[in-house]
N, C-alpha and C positions, 0 to 999 in steps of 0.2 A: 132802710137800715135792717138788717137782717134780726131773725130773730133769735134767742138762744136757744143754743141745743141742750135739752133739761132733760138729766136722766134718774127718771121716774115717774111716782103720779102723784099728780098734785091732790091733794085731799083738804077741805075744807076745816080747820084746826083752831080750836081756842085756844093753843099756844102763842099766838099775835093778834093781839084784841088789835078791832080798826072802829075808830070813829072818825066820820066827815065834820066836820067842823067848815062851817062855811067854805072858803077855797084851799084848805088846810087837808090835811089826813092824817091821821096822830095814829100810830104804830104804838104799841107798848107791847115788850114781851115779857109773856104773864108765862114762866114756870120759875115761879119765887121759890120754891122749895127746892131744887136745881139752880140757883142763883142763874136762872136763864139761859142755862147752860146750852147750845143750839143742838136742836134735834134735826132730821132728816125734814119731817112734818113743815118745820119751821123756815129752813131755808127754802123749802119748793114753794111754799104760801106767800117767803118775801119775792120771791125769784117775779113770780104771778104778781104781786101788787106793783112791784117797782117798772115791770112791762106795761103792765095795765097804764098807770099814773104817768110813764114819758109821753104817751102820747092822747092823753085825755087832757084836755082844752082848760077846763075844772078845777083841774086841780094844779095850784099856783105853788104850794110849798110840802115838805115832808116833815115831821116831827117824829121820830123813834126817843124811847125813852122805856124802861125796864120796870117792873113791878115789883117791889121791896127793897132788898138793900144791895140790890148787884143791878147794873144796867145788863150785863151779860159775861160771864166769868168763861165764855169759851166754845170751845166746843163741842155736843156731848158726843166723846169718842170713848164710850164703855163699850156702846152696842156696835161700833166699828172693830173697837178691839179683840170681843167677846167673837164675833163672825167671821175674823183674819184668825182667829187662834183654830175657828172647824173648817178652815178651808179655802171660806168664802173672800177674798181679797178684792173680788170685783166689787161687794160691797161698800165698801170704805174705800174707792177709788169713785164709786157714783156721790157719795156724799162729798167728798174734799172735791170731785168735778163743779158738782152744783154750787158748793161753796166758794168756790173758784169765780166763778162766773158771776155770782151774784156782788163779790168784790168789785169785778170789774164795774160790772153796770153802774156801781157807787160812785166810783173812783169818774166813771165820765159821764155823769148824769147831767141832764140837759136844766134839771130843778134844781134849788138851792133843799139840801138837808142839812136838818139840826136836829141831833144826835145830844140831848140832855144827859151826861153821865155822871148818875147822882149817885153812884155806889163802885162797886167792884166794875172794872173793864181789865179783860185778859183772854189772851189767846185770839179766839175766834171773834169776839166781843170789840177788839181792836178792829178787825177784820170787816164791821158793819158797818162802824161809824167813825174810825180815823182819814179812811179816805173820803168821809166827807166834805163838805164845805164848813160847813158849821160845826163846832165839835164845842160845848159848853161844859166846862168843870165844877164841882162844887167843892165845900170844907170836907162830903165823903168822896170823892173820887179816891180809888186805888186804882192805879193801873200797874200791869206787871206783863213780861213774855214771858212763863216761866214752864219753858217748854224745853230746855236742855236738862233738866234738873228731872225731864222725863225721859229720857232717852229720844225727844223729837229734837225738832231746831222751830223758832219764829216762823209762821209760813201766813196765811191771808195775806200776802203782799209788807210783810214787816220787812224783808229787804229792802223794799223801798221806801218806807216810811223811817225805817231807822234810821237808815245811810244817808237820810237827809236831815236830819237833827244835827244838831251846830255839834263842831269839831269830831270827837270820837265819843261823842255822848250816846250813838247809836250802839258802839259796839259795847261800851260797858252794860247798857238795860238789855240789849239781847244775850251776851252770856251769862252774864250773873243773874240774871231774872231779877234784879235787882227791883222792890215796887215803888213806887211814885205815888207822892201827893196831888192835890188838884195847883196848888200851886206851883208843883215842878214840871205839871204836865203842862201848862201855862207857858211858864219860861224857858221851854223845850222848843214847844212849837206844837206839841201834841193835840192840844187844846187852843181855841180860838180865843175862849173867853172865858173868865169865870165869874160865877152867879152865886151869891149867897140862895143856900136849898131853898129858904125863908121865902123867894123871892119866884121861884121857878114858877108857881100858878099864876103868876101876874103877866111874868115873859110869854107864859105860852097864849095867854090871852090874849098881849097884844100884838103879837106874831100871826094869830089869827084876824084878828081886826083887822090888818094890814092889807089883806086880801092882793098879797102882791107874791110877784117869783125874782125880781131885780133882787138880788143880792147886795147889793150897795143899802135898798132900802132895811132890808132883813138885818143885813149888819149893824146900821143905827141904831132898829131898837134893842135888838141885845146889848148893843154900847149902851144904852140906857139904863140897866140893870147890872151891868157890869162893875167891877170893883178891881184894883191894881192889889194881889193876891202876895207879900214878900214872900220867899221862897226860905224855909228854917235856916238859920244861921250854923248849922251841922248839918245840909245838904249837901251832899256828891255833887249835885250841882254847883253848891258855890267853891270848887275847889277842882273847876274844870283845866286848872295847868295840870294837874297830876293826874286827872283820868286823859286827858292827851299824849301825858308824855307815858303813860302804859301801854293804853287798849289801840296807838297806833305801832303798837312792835307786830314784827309782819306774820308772826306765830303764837299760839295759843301757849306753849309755854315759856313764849319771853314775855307775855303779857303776865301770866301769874309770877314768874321771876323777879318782874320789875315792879310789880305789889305787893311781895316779898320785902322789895329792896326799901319799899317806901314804909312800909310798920317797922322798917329797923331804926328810923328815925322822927316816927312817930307814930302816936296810937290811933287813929281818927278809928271811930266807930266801922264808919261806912269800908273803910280798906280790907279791918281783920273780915269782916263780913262781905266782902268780896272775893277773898280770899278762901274760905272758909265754901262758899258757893259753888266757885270754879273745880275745889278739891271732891265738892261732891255730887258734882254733875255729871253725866253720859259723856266720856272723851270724844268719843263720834260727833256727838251732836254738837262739840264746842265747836270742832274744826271745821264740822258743816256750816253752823252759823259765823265762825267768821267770816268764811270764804261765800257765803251768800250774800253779807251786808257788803261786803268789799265787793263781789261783783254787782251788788243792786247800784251804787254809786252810779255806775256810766249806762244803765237800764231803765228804759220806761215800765211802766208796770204792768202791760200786758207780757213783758217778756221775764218779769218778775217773776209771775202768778205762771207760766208753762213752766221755768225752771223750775220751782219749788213741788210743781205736782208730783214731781219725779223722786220719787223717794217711795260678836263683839267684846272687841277690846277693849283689860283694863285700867290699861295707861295711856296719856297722850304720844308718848314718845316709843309706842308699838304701834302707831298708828301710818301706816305708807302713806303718800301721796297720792299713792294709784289708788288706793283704798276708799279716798276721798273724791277722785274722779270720778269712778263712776256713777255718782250720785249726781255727779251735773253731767251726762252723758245719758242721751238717746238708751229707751229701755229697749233692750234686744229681747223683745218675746210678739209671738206673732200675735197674742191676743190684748194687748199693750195700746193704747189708741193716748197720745197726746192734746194736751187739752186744748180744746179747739175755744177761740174769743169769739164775740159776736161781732159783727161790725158796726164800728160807734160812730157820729158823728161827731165826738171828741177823744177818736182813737189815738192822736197826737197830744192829749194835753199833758204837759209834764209833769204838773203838780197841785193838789190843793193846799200841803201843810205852807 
């Protein structure tokens, strides 16, 4: 198996505390005051463990979990943005590289992970541990993509993860940034399981007791702690005919047209506030992330994670087509390198959600 191409250097960092825990290794990232926001530091240090851990014999299971009240809110693109504004662009193309990659490694790792998100999950945060196997919610999970609302689009492979959530539930949370409960993350698919918080020191306990990597076994005991989480009775969720019959129109503004069309005949919270979102979002980046999720549908997610490496108007409807293109089109510059995968030996697997 080949190994990844990681650009930069890896530096020894108390940004990802690791403890061994019998056959277990427990990840927790510790920048609480950045709601764990990921740094450069941080992805080279998981890039390094997660190599390390595929092929050590020892190590049976992973546990990632966040320190205070975010599991991970993103990722920290101040210091990418602050070095693309003096110049430097290669910068902020090594970070979303390594971050790219380190997705991947997730997305087909040969060990079962379990990813406890007892707080904020967004952006990059998604990125670490929705492609996992294991993805556990609590009564604090928030999760949110609220990256059109920045002038970006979804990227750690949310293509792919969105576009496979039941019906068109994907396209409403990537352009509205709309956020999510632990229990909608649940009945999404986001989420494998949910845990009352109460409850978390006992699961990871005996996740470690278990001294196993079968997945079937790891799933039981989480079943064990597990709890059937009802989803609000004023959830977007439960009112999935009308985000169907919107966020599948084949353009960004027949979708807000036809959530227009649906507050003239009634007030639901969640609609004016979708509406209200898409009016005050990045146009660019709506039309990008439509046309991502719709194309991630018929994509694996190595072809996911190349398309999205590759990346203004103030209306939708000044927005060309061509405009759009070439954001999924090959960068014409000679010093441009596309992001190269590793070779996996679960380079075929289609899906964990």
């Amino acid at each position: 198996m080949a190994a990844p191409q990681i650009k930069g250097n890896i530096v020894d960092s108390d940004q990802v505390l690791v403890e061994e825990k019998g056959c277990a290794s427990v990840l927790t990232l510790n920048r609480p005051r950045q709601l764990n926001a990921l740094s450069s530091e941080m992805i080279l240090k998981m890039l390094k463990l997660f190599t390390a851990y595929e092929e050590d014999p020892t190590v049976k299971l992973l546990i990632m979990k966040g320190k205070g009240r975010a599991f991970c809110a993103g990722g920290d693109v101040s210091a990418v943005a602050r070095s693309a504004t003096e110049g430097h662009w290669t910068n902020g193309a090594n970070f979303f590289w390594n971050e790219y990659i380190l997705n991947y490694i997730i997305a087909t790792y040969r060990k079962p992970q379990v990813s406890i998100l007892n707080g904020i999950v967004m952006g990059g945060g998604a990125g670490v541990s929705i492609h996992g196997r294991f993805r556990v919610a609590t009564e604090k999970s928030v999760f949110a993509m609220p990256e059109t609302a920045l002038g970006l689009f979804p990227d750690v492979g949310a293509s792919y993860f969105l576009s496979r959530l039941p019906g068109y539930f994907g396209e409403f949370v990537g352009l509205t940034g709309a956020r999510l409960e632990g229990a909608e993350m649940l009945a999404c698919g986001l989420a494998t399981h949910f845990v009352p918080s109460t409850r978390l020191d006992l699961l990871e306990e005996s996740l470690v007791r278990a001294e196993s990597s079968d997945p079937f076994t790891i799933c039981r005991i989480i079943d064990q702690f597990s709890e059937r989480m009802p989803v609000r009775e004023k959830s977007a969720y439960n009112r999935m005919d009308i985000i169907d019959r919107c966020f599948s129109k084949r353009t960004t503004e027949e979708i807000l047209a036809a959530l227009e069309q649906e507050a003239v005949h009634g007030s639901d919270e969640w609609i004016l506030a979708s509406i209200a979102s898409l009016k005050k979002a990045s146009p660019i980046s709506l039309k990008i992330t439509l046309r991502s999720i719709r194309e991630g549908r018929t994509q694996q997610i190595g072809q996911c994670l190349i398309r999205e490496y590759r990346w203004e108007p103030p209306r939708l409807d000044l927005i060309e087509d061509d405009m759009v293109d070439k954001y999924f089109s090959k960068v014409d510059d000679a010093v441009w390198e596309d992001l190269k995968l590793p070779g996996r030996h679960n380079s075929n697997f289609l899906s964990k959600l």
